[in-house]
C-alpha positions as CSV (number, residue, x, y, z in Angstrom):
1,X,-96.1,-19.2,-75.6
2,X,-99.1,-20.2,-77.6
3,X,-101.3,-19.6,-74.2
4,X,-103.7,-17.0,-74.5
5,X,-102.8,-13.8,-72.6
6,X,-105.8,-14.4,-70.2
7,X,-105.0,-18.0,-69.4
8,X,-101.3,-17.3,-68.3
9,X,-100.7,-18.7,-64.9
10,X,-98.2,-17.2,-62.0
11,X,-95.4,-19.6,-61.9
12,X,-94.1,-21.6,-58.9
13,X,-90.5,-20.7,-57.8
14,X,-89.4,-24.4,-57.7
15,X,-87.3,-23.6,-54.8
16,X,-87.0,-22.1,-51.6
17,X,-86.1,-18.2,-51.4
18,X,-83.0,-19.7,-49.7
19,X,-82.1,-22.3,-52.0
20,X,-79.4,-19.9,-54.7
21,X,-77.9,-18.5,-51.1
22,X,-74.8,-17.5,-50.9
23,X,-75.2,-16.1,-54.4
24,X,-78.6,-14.8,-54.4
25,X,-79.8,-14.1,-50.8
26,X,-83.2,-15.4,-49.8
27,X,-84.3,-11.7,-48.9
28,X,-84.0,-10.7,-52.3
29,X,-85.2,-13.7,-54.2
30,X,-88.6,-13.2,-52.2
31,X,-89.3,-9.8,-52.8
32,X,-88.0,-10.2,-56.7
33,X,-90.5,-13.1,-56.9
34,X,-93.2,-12.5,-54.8
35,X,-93.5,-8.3,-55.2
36,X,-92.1,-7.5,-58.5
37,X,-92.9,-10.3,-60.6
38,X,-96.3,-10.9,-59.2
39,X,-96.7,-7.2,-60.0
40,X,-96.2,-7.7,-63.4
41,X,-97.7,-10.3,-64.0
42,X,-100.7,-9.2,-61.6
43,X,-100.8,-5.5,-64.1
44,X,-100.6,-7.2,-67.2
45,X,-103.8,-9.1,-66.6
46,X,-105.2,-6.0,-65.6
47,X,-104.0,-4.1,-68.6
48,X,-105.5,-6.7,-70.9
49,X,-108.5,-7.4,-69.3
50,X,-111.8,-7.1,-71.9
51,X,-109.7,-6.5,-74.8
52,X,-108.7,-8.4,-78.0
53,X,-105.5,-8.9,-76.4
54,X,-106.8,-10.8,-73.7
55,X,-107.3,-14.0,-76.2
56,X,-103.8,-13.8,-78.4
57,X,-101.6,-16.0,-77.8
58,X,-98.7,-14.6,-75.1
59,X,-95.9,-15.0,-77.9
60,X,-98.0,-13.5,-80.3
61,X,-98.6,-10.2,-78.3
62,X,-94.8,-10.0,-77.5
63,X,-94.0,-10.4,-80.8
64,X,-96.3,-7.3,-82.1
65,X,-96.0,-5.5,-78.8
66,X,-95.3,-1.9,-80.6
67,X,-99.3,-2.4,-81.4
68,X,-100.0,-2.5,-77.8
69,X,-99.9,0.0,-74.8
70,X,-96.8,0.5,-73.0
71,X,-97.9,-0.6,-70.2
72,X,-98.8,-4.0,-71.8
73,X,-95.2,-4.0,-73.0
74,X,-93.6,-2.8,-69.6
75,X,-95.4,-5.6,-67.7
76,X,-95.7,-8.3,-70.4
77,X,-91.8,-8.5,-70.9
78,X,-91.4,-8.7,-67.2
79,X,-93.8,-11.6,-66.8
80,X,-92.1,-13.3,-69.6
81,X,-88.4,-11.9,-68.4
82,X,-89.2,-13.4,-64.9
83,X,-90.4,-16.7,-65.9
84,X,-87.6,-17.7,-67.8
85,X,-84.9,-16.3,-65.4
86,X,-86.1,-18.4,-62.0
87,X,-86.6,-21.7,-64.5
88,X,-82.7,-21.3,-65.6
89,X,-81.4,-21.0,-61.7
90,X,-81.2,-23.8,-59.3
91,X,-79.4,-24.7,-56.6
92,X,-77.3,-27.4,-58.6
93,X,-76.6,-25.1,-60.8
94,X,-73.0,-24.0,-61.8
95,X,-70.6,-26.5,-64.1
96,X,-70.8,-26.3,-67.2
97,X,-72.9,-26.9,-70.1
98,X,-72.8,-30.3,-72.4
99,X,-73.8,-32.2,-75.3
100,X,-75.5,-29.9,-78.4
101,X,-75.4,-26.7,-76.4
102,X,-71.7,-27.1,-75.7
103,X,-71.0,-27.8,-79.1
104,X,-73.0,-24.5,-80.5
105,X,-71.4,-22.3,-77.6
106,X,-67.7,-23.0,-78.7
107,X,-68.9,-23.1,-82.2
108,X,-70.5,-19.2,-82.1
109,X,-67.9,-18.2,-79.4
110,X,-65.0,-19.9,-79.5
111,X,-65.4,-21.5,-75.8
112,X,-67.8,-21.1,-73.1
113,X,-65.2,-18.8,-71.6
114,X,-65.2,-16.4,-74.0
115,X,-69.2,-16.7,-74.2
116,X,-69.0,-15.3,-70.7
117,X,-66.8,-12.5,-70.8
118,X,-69.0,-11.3,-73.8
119,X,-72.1,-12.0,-71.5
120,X,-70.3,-10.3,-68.5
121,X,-69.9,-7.1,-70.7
122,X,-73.6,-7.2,-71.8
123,X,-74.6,-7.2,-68.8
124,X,-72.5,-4.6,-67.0
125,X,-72.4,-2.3,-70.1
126,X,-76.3,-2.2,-70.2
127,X,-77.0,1.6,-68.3
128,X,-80.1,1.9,-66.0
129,X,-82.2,-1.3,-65.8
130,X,-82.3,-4.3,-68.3
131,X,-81.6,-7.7,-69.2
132,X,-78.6,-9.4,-71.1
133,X,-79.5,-12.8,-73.2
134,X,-77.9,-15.6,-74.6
135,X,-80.3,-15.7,-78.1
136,X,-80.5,-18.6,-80.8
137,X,-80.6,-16.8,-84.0
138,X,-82.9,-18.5,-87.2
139,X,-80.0,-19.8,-88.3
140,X,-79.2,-21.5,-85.2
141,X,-76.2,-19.5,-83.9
142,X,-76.0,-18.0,-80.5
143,X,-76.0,-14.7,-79.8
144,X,-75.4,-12.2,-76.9
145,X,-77.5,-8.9,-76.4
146,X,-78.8,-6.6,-73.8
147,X,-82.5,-5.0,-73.7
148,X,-83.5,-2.1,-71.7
149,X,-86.4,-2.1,-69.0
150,X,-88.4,-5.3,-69.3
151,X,-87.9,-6.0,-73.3
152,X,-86.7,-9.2,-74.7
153,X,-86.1,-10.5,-78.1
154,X,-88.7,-11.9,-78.8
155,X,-90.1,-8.7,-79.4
156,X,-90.7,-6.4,-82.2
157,X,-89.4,-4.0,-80.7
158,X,-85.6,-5.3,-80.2
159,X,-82.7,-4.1,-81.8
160,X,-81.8,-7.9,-81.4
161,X,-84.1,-10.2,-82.7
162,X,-84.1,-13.9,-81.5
163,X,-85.4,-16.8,-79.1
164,X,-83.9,-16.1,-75.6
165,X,-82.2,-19.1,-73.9
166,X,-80.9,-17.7,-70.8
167,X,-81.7,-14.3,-69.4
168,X,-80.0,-12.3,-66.7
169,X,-81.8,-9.6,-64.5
170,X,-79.8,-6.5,-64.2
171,X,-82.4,-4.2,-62.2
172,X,-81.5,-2.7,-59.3
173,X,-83.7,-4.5,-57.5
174,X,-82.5,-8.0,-58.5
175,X,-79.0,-7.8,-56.8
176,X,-78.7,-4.6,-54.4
177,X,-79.7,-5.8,-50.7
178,X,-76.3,-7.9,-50.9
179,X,-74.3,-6.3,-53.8
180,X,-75.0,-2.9,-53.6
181,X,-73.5,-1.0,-56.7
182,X,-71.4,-3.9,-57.3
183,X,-73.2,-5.1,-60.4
184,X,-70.2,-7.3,-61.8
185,X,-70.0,-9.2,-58.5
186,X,-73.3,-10.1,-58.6
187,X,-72.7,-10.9,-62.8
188,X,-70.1,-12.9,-61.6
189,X,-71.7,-14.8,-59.0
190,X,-75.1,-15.6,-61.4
191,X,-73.0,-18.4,-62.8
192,X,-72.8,-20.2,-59.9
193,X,-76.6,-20.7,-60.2
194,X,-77.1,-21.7,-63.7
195,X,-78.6,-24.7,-64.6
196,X,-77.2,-25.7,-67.8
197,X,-79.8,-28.5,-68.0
198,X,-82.4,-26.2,-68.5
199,X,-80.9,-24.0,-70.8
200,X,-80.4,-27.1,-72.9
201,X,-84.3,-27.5,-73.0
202,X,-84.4,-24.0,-74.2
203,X,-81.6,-24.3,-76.9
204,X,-83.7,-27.4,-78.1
205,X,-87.4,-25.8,-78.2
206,X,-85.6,-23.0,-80.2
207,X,-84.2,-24.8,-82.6
């Protein structure tokens, strides 16, 4: 996050368009990756191009994006959005989460059941296009929230304020060659793909 905006690099998948199949298909995953994320990330360089915002640091643009055009915003959050969600996926993903991260889930939740269900209705509650996030707060709790379009938490903007740990993409375009207008199927199905493992490195760099 402490990259400047003009330095940020496309990231690699880590996997083949195949590999989260049968929950994610490999049709999607390769036009999610390869057309709308590179879009973002391809407009946001654009948008800052031979401005000031060019040399602030990413997490420092995010974090006073009302300043900014809406465009920067728009395409900045989706870069950022993006980035985290394919690191949190694999194809060993699934089980369940351990050590320090289980501990804090049941603590702010009650069990990683009930973390789910409250995820589940985030997610499926949030109208039009968005994300829902599982958030550390400053004071180390978890959270649960849901941002419209591309915005996160980490930004001023944000009725809900916090680090975001684990992200789910709720656009039409994330799920809709294989689930249609079954949004909670596809819900459902994410957590088959969750690598816990990662999530853990991003409970911990929160902290």
């Amino acid at each position: 996050m402490n990259t400047k905006v003009k330095d940020l690099k496309f990231p690699e998948l880590g996997y083949a368009f195949s590999a989260l199949e049968p929950h994610i298909d490999a049709m999607t995953m390769e036009i999610h990756y390869t057309k709308h994320h590179k879009a973002y990330f391809d407009n946001l360089q654009a948008a800052v191009k031979d401005t000031e915002m060019a040399d602030m640091a990413f997490g420092e643009l995010l974090k006073n994006i009302s300043k900014f055009p809406v465009g920067v915003r728009n395409n900045g959050g989706g870069h950022f959005n993006h980035s985290l969600f394919w690191k949190i996926m694999s194809a060993q993903g699934g089980g369940l989460p351990q050590g320090e991260l289980a501990a804090a889930i049941d603590k702010s939740f009650g069990s990683l059941e009930a973390m789910k269900e409250k995820f589940n209705t985030a997610a499926k509650t949030r109208f039009g296009s968005g994300w829902a996030w599982l958030c550390v707060n400053t004071d180390k709790s978890l959270e649960i929230c849901s941002t419209p379009n591309q915005d996160n938490p980490l930004m001023d903007v944000s009725d809900c304020k916090a680090s975001p740990i684990l992200g789910l993409d709720v656009w039409e375009h994330a799920y809709y060659l294989k689930y249609q207008n079954k949004r909670p199927d596809y819900i459902n199905a994410f957590w088959n793909v969750v690598d816990w493992r990662e999530v853990a490195k991003n409970y911990k760099a929160a902290l």
